[in-house]
N, C-alpha and C positions, 0 to 999 in steps of 0.2 A: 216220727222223724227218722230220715235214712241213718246210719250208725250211731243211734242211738240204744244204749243197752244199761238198761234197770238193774246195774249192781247198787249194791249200797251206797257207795261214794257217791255215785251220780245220782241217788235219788235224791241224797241229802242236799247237792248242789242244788239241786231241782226245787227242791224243797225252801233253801232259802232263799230263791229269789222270788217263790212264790210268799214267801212271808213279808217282806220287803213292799210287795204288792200292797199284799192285803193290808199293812200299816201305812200305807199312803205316801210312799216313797217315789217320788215321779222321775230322779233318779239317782242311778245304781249302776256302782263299778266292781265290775271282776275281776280282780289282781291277781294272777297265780302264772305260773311258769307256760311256754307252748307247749302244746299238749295233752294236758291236764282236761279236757274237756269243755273247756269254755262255749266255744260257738255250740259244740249240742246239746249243752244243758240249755239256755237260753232261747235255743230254739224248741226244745222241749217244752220249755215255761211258756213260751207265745204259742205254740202248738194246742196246751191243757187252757189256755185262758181265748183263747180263740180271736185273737185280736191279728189285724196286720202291721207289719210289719216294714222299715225303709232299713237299707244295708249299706254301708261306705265300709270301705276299706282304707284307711288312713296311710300313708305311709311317708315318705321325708322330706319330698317336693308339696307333699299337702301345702297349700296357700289357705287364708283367710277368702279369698275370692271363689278360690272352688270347691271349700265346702258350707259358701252359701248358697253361690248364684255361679247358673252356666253362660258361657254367650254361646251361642247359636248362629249360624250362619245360614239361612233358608229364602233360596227365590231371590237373591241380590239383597235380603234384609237383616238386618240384625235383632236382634231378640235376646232377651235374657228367660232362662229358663228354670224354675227355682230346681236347687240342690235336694237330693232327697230329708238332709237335714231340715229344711224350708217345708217342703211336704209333708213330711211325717208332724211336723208343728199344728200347720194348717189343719191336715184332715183327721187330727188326733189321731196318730200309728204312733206304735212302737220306734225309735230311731236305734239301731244296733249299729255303733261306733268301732269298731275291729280294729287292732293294731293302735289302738289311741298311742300306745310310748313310743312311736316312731316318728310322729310327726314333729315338725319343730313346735316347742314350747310356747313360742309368740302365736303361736295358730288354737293351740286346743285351750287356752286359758281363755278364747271368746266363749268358752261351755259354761265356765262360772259365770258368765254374765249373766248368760241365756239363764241357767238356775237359779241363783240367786237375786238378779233381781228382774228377771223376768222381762227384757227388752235386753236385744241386739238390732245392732245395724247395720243393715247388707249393705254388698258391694254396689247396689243400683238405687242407694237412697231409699230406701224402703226400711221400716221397722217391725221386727219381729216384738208382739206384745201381749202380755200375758199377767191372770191373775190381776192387783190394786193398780197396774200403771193401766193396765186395757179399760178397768173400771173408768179410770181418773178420764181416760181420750174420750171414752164413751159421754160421760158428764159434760166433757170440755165444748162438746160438735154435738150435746143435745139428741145422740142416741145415733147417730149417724157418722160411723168412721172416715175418712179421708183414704181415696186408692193409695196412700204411701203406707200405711198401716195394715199390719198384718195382722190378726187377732191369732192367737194362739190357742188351740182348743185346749178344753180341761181333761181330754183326756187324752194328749201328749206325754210319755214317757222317752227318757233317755238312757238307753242301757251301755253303757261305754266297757270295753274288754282290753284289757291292758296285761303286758309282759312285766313282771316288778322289774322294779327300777338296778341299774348297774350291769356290772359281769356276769355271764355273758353275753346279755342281751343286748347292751347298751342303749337300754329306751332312755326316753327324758325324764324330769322330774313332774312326770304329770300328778302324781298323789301327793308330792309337797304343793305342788302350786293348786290344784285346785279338789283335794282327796275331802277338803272340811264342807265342801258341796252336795258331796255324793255318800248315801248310803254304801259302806262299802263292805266287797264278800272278797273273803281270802279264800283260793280255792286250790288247796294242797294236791299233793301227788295223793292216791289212791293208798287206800291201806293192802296187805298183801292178799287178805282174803278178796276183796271187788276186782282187784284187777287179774286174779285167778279166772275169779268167773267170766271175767272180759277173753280173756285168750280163750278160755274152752266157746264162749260163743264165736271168739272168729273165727277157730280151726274144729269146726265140730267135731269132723272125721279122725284127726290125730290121734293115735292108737293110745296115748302114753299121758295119762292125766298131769300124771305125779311129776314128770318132765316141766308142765306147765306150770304146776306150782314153783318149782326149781328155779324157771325165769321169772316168774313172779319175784320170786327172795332174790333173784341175784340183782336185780333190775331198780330194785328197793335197796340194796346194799349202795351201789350205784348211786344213788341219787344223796344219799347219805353222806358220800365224800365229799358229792360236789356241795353240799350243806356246810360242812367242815371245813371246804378251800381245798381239799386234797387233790379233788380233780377240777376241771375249769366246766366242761360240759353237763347239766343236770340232765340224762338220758331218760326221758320221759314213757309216756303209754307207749305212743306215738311209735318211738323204736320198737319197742317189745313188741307192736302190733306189729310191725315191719318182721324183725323175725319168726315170730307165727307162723303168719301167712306166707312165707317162705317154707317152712316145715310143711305147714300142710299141702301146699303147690306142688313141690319135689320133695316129697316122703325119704326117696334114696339119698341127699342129701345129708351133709354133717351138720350139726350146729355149729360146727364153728363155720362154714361155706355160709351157713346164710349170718352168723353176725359177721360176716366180712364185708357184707354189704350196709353195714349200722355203722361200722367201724372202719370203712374206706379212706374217711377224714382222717384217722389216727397212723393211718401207714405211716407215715415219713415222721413218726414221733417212736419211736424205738421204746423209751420208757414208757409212755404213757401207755401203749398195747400192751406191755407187759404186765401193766398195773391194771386194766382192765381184764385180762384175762387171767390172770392169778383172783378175781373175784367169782368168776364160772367155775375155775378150777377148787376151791372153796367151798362151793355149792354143788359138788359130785358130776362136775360136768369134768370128768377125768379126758386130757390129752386135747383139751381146745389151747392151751399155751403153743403146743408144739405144732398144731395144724395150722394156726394165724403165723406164726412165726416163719414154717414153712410159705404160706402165702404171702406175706409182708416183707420178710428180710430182705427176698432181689434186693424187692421196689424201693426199701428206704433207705440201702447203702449202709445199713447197720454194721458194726464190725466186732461190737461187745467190747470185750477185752482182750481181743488176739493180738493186740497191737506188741509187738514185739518192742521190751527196754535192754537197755546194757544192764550193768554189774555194778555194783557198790554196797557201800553200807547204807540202812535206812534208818527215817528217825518214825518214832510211835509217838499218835497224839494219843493224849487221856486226858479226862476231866479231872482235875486235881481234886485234893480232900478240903474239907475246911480247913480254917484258921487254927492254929495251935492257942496265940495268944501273945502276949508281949515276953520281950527275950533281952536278958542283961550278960552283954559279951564278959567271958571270961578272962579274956585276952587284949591288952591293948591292940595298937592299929600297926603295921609294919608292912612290909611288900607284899604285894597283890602277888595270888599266885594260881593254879586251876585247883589244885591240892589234890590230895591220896584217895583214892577210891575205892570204897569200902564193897568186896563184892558180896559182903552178907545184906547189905541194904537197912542194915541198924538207921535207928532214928540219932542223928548229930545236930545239938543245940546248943550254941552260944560258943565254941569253941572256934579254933584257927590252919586246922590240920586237915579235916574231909570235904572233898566235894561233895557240891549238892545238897551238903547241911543247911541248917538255917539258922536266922538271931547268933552269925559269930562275924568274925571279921575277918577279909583278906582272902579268902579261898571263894569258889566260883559256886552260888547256893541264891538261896531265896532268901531275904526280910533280913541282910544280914550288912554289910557296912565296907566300906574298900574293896569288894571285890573283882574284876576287872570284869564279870558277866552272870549272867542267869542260870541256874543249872539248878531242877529239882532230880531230889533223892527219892520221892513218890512218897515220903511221908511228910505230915503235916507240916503248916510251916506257922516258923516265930519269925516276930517284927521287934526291932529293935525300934528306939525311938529317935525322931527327928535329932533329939540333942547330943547321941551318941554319934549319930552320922557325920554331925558338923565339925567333930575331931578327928576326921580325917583331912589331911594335909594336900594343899594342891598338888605336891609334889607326886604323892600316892595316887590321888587321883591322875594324871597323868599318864604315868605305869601304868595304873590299870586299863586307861581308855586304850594306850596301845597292845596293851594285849589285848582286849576285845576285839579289834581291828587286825589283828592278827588270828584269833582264832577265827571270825569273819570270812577272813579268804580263805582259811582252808575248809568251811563249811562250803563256801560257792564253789572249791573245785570239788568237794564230795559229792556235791548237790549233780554235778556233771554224767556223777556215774549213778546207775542206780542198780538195785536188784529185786527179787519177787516180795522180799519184804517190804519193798516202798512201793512199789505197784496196788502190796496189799493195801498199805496208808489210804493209799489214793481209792482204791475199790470202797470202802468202807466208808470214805466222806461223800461218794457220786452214792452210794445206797440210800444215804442218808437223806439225800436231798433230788432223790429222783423223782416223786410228785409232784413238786415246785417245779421244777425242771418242765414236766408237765404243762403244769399250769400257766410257765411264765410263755412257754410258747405260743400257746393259745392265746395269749396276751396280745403278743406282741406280732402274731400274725393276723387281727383285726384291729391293729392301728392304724389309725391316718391322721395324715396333717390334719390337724381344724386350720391351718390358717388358709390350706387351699379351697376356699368354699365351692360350693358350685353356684354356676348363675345361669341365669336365661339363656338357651340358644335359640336366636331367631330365624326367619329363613328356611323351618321346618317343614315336612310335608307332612306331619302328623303332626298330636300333640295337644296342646289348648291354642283358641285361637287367640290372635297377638292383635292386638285393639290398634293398634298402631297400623297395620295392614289392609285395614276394612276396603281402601278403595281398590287396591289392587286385587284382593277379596270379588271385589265386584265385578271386576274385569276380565275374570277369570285366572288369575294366576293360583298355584297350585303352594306354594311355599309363602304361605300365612298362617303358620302356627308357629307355634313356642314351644319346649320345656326344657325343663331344667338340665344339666350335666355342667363336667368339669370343664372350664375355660380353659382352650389350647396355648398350649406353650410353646415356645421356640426351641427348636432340638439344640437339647446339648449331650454332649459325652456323660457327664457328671449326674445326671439323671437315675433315678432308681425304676422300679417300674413301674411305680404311681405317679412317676412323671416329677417329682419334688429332687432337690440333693437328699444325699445321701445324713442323715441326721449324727452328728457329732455328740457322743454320750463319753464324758470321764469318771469313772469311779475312784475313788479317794479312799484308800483303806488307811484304817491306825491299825499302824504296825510299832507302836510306841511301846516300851517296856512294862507298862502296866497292863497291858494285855498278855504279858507272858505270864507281870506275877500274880493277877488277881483273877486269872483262869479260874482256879481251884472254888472263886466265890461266887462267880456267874456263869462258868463256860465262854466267856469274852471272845476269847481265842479261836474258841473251837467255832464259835459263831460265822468270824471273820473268815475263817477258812471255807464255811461251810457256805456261804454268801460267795466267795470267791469262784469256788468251784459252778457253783449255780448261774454265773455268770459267764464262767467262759462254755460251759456245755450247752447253753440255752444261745450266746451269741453269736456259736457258729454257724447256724442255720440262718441268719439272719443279716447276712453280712454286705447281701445287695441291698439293704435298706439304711444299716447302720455304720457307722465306723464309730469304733472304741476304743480308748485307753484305760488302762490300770495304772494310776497311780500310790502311791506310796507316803503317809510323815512319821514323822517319831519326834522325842527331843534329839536325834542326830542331824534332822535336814528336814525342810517342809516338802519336797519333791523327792522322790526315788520312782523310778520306773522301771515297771514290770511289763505292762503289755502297751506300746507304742501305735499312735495310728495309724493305720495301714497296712498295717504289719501284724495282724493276730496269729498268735501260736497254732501250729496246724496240726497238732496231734495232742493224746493224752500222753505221752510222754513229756511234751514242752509242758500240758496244764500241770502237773504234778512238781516239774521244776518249779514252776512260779509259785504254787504254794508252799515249797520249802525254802524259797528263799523269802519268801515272809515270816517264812516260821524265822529263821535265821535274825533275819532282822528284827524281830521281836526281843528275843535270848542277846545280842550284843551290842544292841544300840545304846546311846549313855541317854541317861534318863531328861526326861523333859515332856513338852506339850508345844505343835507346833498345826495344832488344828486351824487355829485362824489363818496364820501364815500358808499353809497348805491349801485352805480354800480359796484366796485369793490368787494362788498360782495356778490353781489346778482352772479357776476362770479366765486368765491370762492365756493359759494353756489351749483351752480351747478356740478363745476368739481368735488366736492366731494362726492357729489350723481352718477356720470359717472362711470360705471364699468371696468378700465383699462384691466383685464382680462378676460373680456367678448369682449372688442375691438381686445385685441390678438387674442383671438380665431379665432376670422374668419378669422384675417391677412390677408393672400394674399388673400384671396375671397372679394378684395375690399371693402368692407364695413368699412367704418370708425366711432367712435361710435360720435357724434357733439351736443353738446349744442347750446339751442338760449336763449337770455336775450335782454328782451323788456323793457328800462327804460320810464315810462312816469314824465315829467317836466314841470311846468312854467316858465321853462327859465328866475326865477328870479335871475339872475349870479350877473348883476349891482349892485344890492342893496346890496348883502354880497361880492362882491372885488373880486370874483371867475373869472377863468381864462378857456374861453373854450377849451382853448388849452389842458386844464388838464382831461377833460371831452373826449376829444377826445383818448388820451391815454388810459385811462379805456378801454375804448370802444375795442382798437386796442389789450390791450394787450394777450391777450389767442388765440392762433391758434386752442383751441378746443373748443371753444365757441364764436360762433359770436353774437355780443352785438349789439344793436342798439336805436338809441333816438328818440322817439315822444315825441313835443312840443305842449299840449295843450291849454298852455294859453300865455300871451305876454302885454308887458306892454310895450307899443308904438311899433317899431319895431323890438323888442330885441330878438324874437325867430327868426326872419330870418337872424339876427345877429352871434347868435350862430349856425345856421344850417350852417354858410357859412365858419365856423372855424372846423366844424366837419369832418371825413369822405367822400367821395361822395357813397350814396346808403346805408348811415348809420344815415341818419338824418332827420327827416321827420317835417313837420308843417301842425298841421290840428287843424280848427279850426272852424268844421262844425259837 
């Protein structure tokens, strides 16, 4: 067989499908990444057993009609002409099915028929039969089949090869629907040593073995994030062979010149190159960061962080410590005030004098009672209990709320200014979440409407033939086929360039004061920032597709708005503003829970931004115009009497916006609590 090459990996493949065989398996599916060696092991196996073989290549326009039966058009007649599927039945071959997860679902689930029970029904009235039902016809007609019956030899197999299911392939769910059919071979990436021995046989002459094993490991590292979710693409043989034979073609060449050509796709993703070649650089492939960089930087407008900020003070995030424990103030309750500021950073519990202390009263601290806002000292914190809090007087609380509201606006005018310490803030939460960043690109640059299907285009001068056309067919006209694409749309401005609007996404952050003070238990906070950031640096690439908002609740208000539609922030200077004024708004807002209330605004929100007469327009050209609304929570429900049931409603109510809840933070099991009163596929917990 042509590129075929007897490492270990490949024999073993080899190996099981010839096992598969030999236990009477008629048939058998290959699930494993592109790549990986499918088509030539297979062809290997039909090669050593010496049988022939029928090939289809499957892919999304596949129909039930033409992967059974062809029509034909010959001499002014029609004919059907069977499908290699149909043939390889008949004259007992091998049928090799390629690309099976491409096809639509309603199509490849005619294969379990065909397997399990041994009868399908083509498109021209004929029956495909086999095994107890062939017996049963044969009995019925007294040993004499009828021309609508096909008998199906006994020595028909079905070899089916399938991409697994999801990111990034997006095949169907062909091994849920019909995997209990099929003998099935999972066929992994290579180990380092087989796919060693694959590059030294496709670059024989290349001077530098040891090199080769190098790509072997780095290529293998690779494939390991995309395992992980750290990167989106699993970079297969396939690449590694690309670069090879690039090496051994142009000797004078860099390795990084030819994985420029593996990694073209990755130009205009800034991070994601960097993350990719920080694992060559890792693997003693010294100076490919800086030679891609030079190559890619023009092209993807990258800027780093030269972005020039003004001057101000910065705030530092940290992960807070645990719980100290419960704390009985020392001091009754009297005027809120910021209090004294201890510059040794001593631990203060229970008292009425330091800021940032905690379990006291009146000064500005954590887990403590009257105080007008949030302020940690960076050590542990004490919690006072409900029943001392209730001894504060509304009076006090008042005071205090306007001094929160007051220290408030003078954090928004500091927030105005900034200097390299809050630049650094900002560098250190975009490191953190540069993979994702990554990943969510890749995402969100192989999205498409499902609602804009494709359908039949008739009037074709290629294509399948269109039954509908036979006489003009006959007549000689030329434009008698069919296939499939996108139904044309009437031009509008508003268009993206998949031809749909532009899709309306609201994010919902809790910015509620329990995200400030139970940081220290989950990283709540640091979550939210770091999901924040992840959104505005992945949505700006994306913005002739999308239009977004940021919004905001707390127990201050169910709405606050940070990023407006139409209007997205055009720098990392502006992204760093918005995450300090969530930080802000976390530290001064008066306590509460206003998640329900914020969900049903934030879907108000949107349908009012949605162009009703823009969705008309297209009408029946399928497109429908859809909002999405992403609430994020700490599923603090318990503590204010909230009922998730009510949460769930929000959620459900708009059929033009689908809503859904991520739970970042949890206080005992209470987010998995609420996820199981939600939705199913509407409710998420992460807390990584």
């Amino acid at each position: 067989v042509p590129g075929f090459f007897d490492s270990a990996a490949a024999v073993q493949t080899v190996a099981s499908v010839l096992e598969w065989e030999h236990a009477g398996e008629r048939a058998v599916l290959l699930l494993g990444n592109q790549g990986v060696g499918k088509n030539v092991a297979v062809d290997r196996a039909l090669e050593m057993l010496r049988v022939e073989r029928e090939y289809v290549q499957l892919h999304r326009d596949t129909t039930v009609s033409s992967l059974t039966v062809l029509p034909v058009l010959e001499d002014g007649r029609l004919r059907y002409e069977d499908a290699p599927l149909v043939r390889a039945a008949r004259h007992g071959r091998v049928c090799v099915l390629d690309e099976a997860d491409k096809a639509p679902t309603e199509v490849v689930v005619i294969l379990k028929a065909l397997v399990e029970d041994e009868e399908l029904v083509l498109g021209d009235g004929r029956r495909l039969l086999g095994g107890s039902r062939l017996q049963l016809a044969k009995e019925s007609h007294d040993g004499c089949l009828p021309a609508d019956i096909i008998p199906v030899s006994d020595d028909f197999r079905l070899w089916v090869l399938a991409n697994r299911p999801g990111f990034p392939f997006h095949g169907n769910a062909f091994f849920r629907e019909c995997g209990d059919a099929f003998a099935t071979l999972a066929v992994d990436n290579p180990d380092v040593d087989s796919e060693t021995a694959l590059l030294e046989h496709v670059a024989p002459t290349y001077p530098s073995r040891s090199v080769l094993r190098k790509l072997a490991i780095a290529f293998s590292k690779l494939r390991s994030l995309a395992e992980s979710s750290a990167i989106a693409y699993p970079y297969s043989m396939r690449e590694a062979m690309g670069v090879v034979r690039h090496l051994e073609q142009f000797p004078s060449d860099s390795l990084a010149h030819a994985l420029a050509n593996v990694f073209a796709f990755e130009a205009f993703d800034a991070p994601l190159r960097r993350q990719l070649a920080s694992v060559f650089e890792e693997h003693g492939f010294k100076g490919v960061a800086h030679e891609l960089e030079e190559a890619f930087g023009p092209v993807s407008g990258d800027v780093g962080t030269s972005r020039s900020l003004g001057s101000g003070s910065g705030v530092e995030i940290k992960y807070l410590p645990g719980e100290g424990g419960g704390s009985n103030p020392r001091t009754d309750v009297s005027d809120p005030k910021h209090g004294k500021v201890d510059p040794t950073g001593a631990p203060h519990v229970g008292g009425n004098t330091w800021a940032g202390g905690s379990g006291g009263s009146d000064t500005a601290g954590l887990g403590g009672r009257g105080g007008p806002y949030r302020l940690w000292d960076g050590n542990a914190v004490y919690q006072v209990s409900d029943e001392a809090k209730a001894q504060v007087s509304a009076e006090a609380q008042a005071k205090a709320r306007a001094l929160a509201h007051q220290a408030w606006d003078e954090r928004l005018v500091e927030i105005e200014k900034m200097d390299q310490g809050m630049w650094n803030m900002y560098s250190s939460v975009l490191s953190s979440v540069e993979p994702q960043i990554a990943q969510l690109h890749a995402i969100l640059r192989q999205a498409r409407d499902k609602q804009r299907e494709r359908v039949w285009l008739r009037n074709q001068v290629d294509g399948e033939l269109d039954d509908g056309r036979l006489v003009e067919g006959i007549a000689g006209a030329r434009h008698v086929f069919k296939k499939r694409g996108l139904a044309e749309t009437p031009p509008m401005t508003t268009h993206t360039n998949d031809g749909g609007l532009k899709r309306k996404i609201c994010f919902v952050m809790d910015c509620s004061g329990s995200m400030y003070r139970f940081n220290g238990l989950d990283g709540r906070l640091n979550r939210m920032l770091d999901a924040t950031c992840l959104i505005l640096e992945t949505m700006a690439s994306h913005l002739d597709r999308y239009d977004y908002s940021i919004l905001g609740h707390s127990g201050e208000t169910a709405k606050v708005e940070f990023v407006a539609f139409g209007r997205p922030p055009e720098n990392r200077g502006e992204y760093l503003k918005i995450l300090q004024r969530m930080l802000a708004h976390t530290q001064f807002c008066w306590a509460g829970d206003n998640t329900i209330e914020a969900t049903d605004a934030a879907i108000d929100h949107v349908q009012s931004m949605m162009s009703s007469s823009a969705a008309e327009a297209v009408g029946n050209n399928s497109f429908v115009e859809k909002g999405f609304v992403v609430v994020l929570s700490d599923a603090n429900f318990r503590r204010y009497r909230m009922d998730p049931l009510w949460w769930s409603q929000a959620l459900m109510r708009s059929s033009r916006v689908d809503a859904h809840a991520i739970m970042i933070g949890s206080l005992g099991e209470e987010a998995k609590v609420v996820q199981s009163s939600l939705p199913p596929g509407r409710a998420h917990v992460v807390m990584n």
